[in-house]
N, C-alpha and C positions, 0 to 999 in steps of 0.2 A: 424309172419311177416317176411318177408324174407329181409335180407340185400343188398342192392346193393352192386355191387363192388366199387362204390366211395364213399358211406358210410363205408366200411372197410379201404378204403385210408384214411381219415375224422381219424378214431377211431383208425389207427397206428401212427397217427400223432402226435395224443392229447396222445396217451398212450406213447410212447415213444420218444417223444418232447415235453413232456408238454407242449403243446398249445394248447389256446384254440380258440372256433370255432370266435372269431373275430381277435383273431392274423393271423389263415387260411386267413382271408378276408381281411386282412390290405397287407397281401403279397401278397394275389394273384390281389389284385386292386379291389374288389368288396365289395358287403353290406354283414355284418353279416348274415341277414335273409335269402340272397342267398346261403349260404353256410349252412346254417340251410335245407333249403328247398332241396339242395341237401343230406343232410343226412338223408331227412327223404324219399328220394326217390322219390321227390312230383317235383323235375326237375333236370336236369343236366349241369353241365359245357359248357359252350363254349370251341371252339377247345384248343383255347391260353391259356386258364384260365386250361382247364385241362391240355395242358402241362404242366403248371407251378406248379399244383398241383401233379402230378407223379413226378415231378424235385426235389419237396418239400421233400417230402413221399422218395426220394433217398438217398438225403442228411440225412435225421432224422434217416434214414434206418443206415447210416454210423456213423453218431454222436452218435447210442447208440451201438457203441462196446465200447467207451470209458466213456461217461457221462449218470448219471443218467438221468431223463426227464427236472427238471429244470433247469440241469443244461445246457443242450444239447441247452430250450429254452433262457436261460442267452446270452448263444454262440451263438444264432443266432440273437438275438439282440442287443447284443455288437460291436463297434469300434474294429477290430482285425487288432493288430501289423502285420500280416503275410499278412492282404489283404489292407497293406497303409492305416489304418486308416480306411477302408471301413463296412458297416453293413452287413452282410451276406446275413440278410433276404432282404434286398433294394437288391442286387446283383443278387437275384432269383426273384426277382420281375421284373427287367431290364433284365431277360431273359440270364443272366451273370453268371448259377449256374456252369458251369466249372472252374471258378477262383474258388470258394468256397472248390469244391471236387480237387481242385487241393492241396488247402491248406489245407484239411482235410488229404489227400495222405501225404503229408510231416508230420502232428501229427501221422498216423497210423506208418510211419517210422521211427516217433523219431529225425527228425529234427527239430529242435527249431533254427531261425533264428533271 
């Protein structure tokens, strides 16, 4: 069987974000099943939904030069001092993933604020 390309987005997610496919659907606004049925190649994203899913797949992409999977998903479900108290994953969901990688940019630099 051959993988889609949002099925490999799907599977760098969960591997190096430890999340899984209904935390994918709780960010991106949609049903588990949908995101199921995108993995299994049986339908695809909407425009919005896959922006937000490549936006994801950026961020998780960035989060593991420094944390492990759970740790990376901990951080993105966590209240973070650096985004005013804000959740990460709510911020990529609101379509707001620049504040996030803004704040990831200052951990890869080493500023603690």
């Amino acid at each position: 069987m051959t993988t889609t390309a949002i099925a490999r987005k799907l599977e760098n997610i969960t591997a190096k974000g430890g999340m899984r496919l209904v935390d994918i659907a709780n960010v991106l606004g949609t049903r588990p099943e949908t995101v199921s049925r995108w993995n299994q190649g049986k339908a695809f994203p909407q425009p919005t939904a896959e922006r937000q899913l490549l936006e994801l797949e950026w961020v998780v992409e960035q989060l593991a030069d420094f944390y492990e999977p759970q740790e990376a998903r901990l951080w993105l479900f966590s209240r973070q001092k650096l985004l005013e108290g804000q959740i990460p994953a709510g911020l990529i969901a609101a379509d707001k993933s620049d504040k996030v990688l803004e704040v990831i940019s200052k951990l890869r630099e080493g500023v603690y604020i």
